[in-house]
ROZABA-40810 format. One record per residue (C-alpha): residue number from 1; residue in one letter; x, y, z. Coordinates in pm, 1 decimal, always signed. Each point is the difference from the previous one (the first is absolute). Example, Ala and Ser with C-alpha at 12.3 -4.5 7.8 and 13.67 -1.06 7.14 Angstrom:
ROZABA-40810
- 1,A,+1230.0,-450.0,+780.0;
- 2,S,+137.0,+344.0,-66.0;
END
This chain:
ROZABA-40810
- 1,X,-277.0,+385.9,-1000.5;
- 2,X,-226.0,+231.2,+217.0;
- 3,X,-201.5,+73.9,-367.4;
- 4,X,-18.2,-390.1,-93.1;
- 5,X,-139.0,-79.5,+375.7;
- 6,X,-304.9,+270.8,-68.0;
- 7,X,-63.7,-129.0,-345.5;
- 8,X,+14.6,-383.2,+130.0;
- 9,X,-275.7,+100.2,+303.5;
- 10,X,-254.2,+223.1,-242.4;
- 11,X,+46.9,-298.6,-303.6;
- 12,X,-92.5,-253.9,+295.1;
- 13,X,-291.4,+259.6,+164.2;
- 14,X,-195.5,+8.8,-306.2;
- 15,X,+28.6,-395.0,-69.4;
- 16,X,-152.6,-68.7,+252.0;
- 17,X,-257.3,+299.3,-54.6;
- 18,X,-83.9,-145.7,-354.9;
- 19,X,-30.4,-369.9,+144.5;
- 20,X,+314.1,-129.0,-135.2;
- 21,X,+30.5,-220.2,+308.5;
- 22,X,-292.5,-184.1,-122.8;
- 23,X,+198.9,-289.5,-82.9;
- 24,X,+147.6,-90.9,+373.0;
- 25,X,+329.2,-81.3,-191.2;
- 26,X,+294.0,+23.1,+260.2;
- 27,X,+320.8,+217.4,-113.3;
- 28,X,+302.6,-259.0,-74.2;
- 29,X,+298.3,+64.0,+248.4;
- 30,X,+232.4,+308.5,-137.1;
- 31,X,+252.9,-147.7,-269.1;
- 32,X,+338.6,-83.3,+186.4;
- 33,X,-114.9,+18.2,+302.7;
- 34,X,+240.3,-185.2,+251.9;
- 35,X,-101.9,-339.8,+123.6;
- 36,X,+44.2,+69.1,+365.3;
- 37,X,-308.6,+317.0,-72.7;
- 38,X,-229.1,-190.8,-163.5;
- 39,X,-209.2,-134.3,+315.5;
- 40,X,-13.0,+351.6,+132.6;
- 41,X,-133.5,+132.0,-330.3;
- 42,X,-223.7,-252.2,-62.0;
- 43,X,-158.4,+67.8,+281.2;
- 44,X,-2.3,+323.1,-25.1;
- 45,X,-187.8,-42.9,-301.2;
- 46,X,-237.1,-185.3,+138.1;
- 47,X,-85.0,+250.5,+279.7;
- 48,X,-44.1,+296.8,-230.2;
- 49,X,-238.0,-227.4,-250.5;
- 50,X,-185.7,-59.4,+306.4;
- 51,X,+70.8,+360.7,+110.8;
- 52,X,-148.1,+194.4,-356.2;
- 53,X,+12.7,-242.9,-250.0;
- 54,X,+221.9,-95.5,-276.8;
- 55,X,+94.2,+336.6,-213.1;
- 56,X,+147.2,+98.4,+393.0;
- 57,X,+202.4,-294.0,+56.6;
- 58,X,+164.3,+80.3,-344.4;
- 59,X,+96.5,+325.7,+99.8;
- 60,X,+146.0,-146.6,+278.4;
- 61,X,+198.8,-232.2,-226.7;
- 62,X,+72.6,+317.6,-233.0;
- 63,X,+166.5,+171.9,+301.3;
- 64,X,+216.4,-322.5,+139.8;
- 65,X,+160.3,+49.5,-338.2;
- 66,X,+154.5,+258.9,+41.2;
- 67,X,+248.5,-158.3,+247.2;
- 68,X,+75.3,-281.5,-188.6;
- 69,X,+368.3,-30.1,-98.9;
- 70,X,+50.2,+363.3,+138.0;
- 71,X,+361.7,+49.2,+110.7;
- 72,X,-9.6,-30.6,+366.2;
- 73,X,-287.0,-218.5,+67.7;
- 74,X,+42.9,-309.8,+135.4;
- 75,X,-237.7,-286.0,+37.3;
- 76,X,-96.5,+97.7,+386.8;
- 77,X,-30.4,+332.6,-96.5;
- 78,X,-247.0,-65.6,-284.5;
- 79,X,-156.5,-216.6,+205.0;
- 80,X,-65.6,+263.5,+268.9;
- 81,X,-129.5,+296.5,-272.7;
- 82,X,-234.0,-326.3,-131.2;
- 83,X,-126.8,-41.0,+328.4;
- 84,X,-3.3,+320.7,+132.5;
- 85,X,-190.2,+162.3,-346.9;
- 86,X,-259.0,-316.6,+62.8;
- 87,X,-105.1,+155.2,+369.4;
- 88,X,-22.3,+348.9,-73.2;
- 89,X,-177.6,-84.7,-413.2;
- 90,X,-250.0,-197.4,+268.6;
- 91,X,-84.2,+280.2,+246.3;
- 92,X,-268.0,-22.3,+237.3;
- 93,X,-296.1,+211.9,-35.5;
- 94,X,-392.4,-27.8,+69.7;
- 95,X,-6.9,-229.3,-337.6;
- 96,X,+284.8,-174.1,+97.7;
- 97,X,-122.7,-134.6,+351.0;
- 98,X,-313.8,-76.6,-145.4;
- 99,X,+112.3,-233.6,-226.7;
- 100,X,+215.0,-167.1,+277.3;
- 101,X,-286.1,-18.5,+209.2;
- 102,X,-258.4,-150.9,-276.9;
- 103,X,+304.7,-294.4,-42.2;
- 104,X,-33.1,-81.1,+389.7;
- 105,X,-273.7,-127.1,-92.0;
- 106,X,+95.7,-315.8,-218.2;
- 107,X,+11.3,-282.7,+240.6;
- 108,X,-190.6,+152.0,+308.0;
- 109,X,-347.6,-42.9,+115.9;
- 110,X,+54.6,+325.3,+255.2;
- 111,X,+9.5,+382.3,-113.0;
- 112,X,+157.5,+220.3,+194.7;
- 113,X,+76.5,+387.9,+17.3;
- 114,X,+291.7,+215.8,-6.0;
- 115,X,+30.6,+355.0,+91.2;
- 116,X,+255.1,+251.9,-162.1;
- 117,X,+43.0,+376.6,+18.4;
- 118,X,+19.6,+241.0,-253.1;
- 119,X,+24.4,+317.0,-109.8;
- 120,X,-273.5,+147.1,-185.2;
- 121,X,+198.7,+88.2,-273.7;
- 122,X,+166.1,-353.8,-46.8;
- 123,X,-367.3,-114.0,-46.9;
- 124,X,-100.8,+221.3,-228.0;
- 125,X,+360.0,-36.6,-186.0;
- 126,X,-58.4,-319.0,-79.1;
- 127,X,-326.5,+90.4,-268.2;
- 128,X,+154.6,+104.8,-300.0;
- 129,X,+111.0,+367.0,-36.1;
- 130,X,-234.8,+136.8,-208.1;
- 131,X,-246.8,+6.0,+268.9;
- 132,X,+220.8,-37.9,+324.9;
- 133,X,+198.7,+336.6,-114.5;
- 134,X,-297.3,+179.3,+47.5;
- 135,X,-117.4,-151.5,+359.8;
- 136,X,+366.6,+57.6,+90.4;
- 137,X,-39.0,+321.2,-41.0;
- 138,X,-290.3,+88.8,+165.6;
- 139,X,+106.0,-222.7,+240.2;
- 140,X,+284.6,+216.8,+79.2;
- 141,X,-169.8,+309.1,-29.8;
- 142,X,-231.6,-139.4,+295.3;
- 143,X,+286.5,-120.1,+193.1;
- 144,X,-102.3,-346.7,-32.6;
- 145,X,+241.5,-187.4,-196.6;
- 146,X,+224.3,-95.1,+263.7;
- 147,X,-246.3,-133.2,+214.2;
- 148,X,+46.0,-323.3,+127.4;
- 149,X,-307.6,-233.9,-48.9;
- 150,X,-36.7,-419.5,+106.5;
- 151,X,-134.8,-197.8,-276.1;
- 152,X,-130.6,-346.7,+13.1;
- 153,X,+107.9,-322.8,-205.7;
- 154,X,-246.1,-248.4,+97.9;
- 155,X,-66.1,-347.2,-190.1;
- 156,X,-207.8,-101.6,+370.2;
- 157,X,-369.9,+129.2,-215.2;
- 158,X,-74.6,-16.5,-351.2;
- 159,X,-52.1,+378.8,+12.4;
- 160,X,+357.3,+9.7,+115.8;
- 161,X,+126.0,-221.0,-296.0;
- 162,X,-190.3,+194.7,-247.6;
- 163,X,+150.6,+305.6,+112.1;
- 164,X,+366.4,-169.6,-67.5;
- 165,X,-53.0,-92.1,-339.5;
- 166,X,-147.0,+319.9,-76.7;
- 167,X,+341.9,+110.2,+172.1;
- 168,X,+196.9,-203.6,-203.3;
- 169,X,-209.9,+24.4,-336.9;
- 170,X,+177.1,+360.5,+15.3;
- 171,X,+325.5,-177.3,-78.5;
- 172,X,-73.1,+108.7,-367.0;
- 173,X,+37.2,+318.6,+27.0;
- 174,X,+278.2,+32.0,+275.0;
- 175,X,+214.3,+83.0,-274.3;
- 176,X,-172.0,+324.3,-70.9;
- 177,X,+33.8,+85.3,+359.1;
- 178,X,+133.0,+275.7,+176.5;
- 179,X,+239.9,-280.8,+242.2;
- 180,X,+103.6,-169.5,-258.7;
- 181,X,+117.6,+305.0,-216.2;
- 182,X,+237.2,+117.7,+297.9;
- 183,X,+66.2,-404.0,+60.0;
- 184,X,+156.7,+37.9,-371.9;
- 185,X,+153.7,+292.5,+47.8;
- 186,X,+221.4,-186.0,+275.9;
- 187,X,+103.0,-299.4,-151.6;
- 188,X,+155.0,+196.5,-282.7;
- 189,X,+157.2,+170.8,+221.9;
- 190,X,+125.8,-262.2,+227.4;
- 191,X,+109.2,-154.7,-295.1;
- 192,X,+139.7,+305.6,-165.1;
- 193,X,+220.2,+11.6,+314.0;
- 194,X,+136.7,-338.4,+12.4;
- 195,X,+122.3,+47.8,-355.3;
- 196,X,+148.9,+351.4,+104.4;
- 197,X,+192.1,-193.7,+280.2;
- 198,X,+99.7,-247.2,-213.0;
- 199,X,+163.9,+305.8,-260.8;
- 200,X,+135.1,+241.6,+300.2;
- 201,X,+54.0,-251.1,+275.7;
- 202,X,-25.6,-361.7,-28.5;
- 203,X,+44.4,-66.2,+384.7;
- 204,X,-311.7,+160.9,+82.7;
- 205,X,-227.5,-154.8,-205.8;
- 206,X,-84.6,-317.4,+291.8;
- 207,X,-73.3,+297.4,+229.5;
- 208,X,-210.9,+182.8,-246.7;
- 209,X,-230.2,-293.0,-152.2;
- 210,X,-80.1,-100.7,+389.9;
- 211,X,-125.0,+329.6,+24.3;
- 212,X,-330.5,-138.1,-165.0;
- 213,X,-80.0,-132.5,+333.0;
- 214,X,-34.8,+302.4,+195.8;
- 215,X,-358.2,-8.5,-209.5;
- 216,X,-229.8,-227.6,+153.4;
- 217,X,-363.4,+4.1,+60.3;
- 218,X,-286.8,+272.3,+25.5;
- 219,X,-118.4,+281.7,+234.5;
- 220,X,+284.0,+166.7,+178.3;
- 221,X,+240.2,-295.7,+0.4;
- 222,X,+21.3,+50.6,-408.3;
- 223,X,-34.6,+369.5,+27.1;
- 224,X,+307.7,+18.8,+185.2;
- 225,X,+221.5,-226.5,-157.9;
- 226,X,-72.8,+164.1,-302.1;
- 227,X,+74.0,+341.4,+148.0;
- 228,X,+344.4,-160.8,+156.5;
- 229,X,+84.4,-124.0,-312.0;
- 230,X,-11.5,+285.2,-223.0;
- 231,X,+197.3,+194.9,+301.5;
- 232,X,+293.4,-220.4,+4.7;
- 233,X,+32.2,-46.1,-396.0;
- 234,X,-104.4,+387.1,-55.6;
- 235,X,+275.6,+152.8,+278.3;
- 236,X,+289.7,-313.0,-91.5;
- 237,X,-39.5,-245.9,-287.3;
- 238,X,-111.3,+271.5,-267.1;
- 239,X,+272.8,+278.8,+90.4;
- 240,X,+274.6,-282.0,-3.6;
- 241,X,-119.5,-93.5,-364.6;
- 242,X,-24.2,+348.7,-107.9;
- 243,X,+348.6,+68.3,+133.5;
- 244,X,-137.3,+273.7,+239.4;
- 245,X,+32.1,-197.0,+322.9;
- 246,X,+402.0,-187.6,+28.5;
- 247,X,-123.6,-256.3,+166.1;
- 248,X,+255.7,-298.3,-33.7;
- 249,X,-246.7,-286.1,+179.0;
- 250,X,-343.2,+71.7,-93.2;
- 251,X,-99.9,-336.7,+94.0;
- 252,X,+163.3,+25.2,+344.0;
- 253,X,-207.1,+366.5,+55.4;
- 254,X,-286.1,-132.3,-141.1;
- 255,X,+5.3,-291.3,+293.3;
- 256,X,+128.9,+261.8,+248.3;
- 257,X,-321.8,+229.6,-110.3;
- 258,X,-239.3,-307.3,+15.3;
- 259,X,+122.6,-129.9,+330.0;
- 260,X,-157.7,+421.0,+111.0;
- 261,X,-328.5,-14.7,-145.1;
- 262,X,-257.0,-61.1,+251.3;
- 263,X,-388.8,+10.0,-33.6;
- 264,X,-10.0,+381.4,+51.9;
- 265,X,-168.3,+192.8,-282.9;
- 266,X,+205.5,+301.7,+59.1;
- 267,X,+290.2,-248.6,-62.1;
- 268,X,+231.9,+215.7,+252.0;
- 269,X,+196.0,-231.0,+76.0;
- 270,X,+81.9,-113.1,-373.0;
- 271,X,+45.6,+344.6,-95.5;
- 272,X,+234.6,+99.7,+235.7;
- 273,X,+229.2,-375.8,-99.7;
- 274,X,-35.7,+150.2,-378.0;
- 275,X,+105.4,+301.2,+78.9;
- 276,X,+335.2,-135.1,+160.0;
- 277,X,+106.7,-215.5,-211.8;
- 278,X,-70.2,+264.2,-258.3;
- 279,X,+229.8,+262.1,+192.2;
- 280,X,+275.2,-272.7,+48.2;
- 281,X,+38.9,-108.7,-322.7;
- 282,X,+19.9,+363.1,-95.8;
- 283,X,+237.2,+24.0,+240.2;
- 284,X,+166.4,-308.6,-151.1;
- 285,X,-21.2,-153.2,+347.6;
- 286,X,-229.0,-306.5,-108.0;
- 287,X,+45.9,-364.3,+158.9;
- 288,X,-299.0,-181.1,-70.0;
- 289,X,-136.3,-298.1,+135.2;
- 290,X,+36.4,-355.5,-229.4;
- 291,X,-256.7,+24.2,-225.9;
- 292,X,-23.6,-391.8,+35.3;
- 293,X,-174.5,-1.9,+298.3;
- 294,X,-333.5,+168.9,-252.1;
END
């Protein structure tokens, strides 16, 4: 499945690299899709057309279909992984806000200006990695990269609008970026692990696809939900699926574990939760909490 997902994202990366999107044509829904899913994934569609562009929104639809008809996947369920894939396929970034902020501008005769902070390396992550790789680096080497810098998004001067198309003319190549390459990376995994669940422990897998939104965002906000995330499915939800960790509610420890992460990038306090439910379930002492509550 992991080896399909990889194949489905380059197939769709160079489509759009080759101009196959030319054509604006809009991916049909996924065959068999339930009723009760379509409005989600229609919109969904929708956004990530508007988002990248056609060849994107069928990778989208390429990835729903995977959970189609899978044993253990109800319509609310599928509904959630349709909705849930849609926000993090559409993350924000530089490009991202700039095309939001260009659309403010159908329907008013006032511009105005937002202010968001970054960190150097998210703006230079967002160029595509055969150049950004390189400024990374030195970046680093310089002690710069994690720098936090304040960037206009202005539509208030015509300076400020050219700037945001220019902004969001880079949409073409976000693909080829250095985010969106680690922004692949996760969904297959996310997804990778709600199909695990679904194999080793059914129960879980409500508490595992609402993982998806610990990730929201930029700057530190996104950096640390992404950190938090890879903690709590790292130290629980992979050890339970590789039958190292006997841990008979992972979706109750995974809520238990969520309910101690706090915005604290030494993540102390989520550590030390992991590290108890670890040594209780070795123990064989485990009571979760109802993984419902996710």
């Amino acid at each position: 499945m992991a080896d399909r997902g990889f194949l489905s994202s380059l197939r769709y990366l160079f489509a759009d690299f080759i101009g196959e999107d030319d054509d604006d044509t809009a991916p049909f829904l996924p065959e068999g899709l339930p009723e009760p899913v379509m409005a989600v994934a229609s919109e969904a569609i929708h956004r990530l057309i508007d988002y990248q562009g056609p060849s994107y929104a069928r990778l989208y639809v390429d990835r729903l279909q995977r959970f189609i008809g899978k044993r253990g996947v109800d319509d609310a369920m599928l509904g959630e992984i349709a909705r849930l894939m849609a926000l993090r396929m559409s993350y924000e970034d530089p490009i991202r806000i700039a095309q939001l902020k260009l659309a403010e501008l159908q329907g008013r005769s006032a511009g105005s200006v937002d202010v968001k902070k970054f960190r150097v390396e998210e703006l230079i992550g967002a160029l595509p990695a055969i150049i950004s790789e390189y400024l990374i680096d030195a970046l680093e080497w310089l002690g710069w990269a994690q720098r936090r810098v304040s960037i206009r998004f202005s539509t208030a001067s015509r300076y400020g609008i050219r700037r945001l198309k220019m902004e969001a003319g880079l949409r073409r190549w976000r693909l080829f970026s250095v985010r969106y390459a680690r922004e692949r990376v996760w969904v297959e995994r996310w997804l990778h692990m709600i199909d695990r669940s679904l194999t080793k422990q059914p129960q879980a897998a409500p508490a595992i696809i609402q993982t998806a939104t610990m990730i929201e965002g930029y700057g530190d906000v996104y950096r640390q939900g992404m950190a938090d995330w890879n903690a709590i499915i790292d130290g629980l939800a992979k050890p339970t699926f590789d039958g190292v960790l006997a841990l008979s509610d992972l979706g109750g420890a995974v809520t238990e574990a969520r309910a101690a992460a706090l915005p604290d990038p030494r993540q102390s306090a989520l550590k030390r939760k992991i590290a108890e439910i670890r040594a209780r379930a070795t123990a064989g002492l485990y009571v979760g909490v109802s993984s419902e509550k996710t």
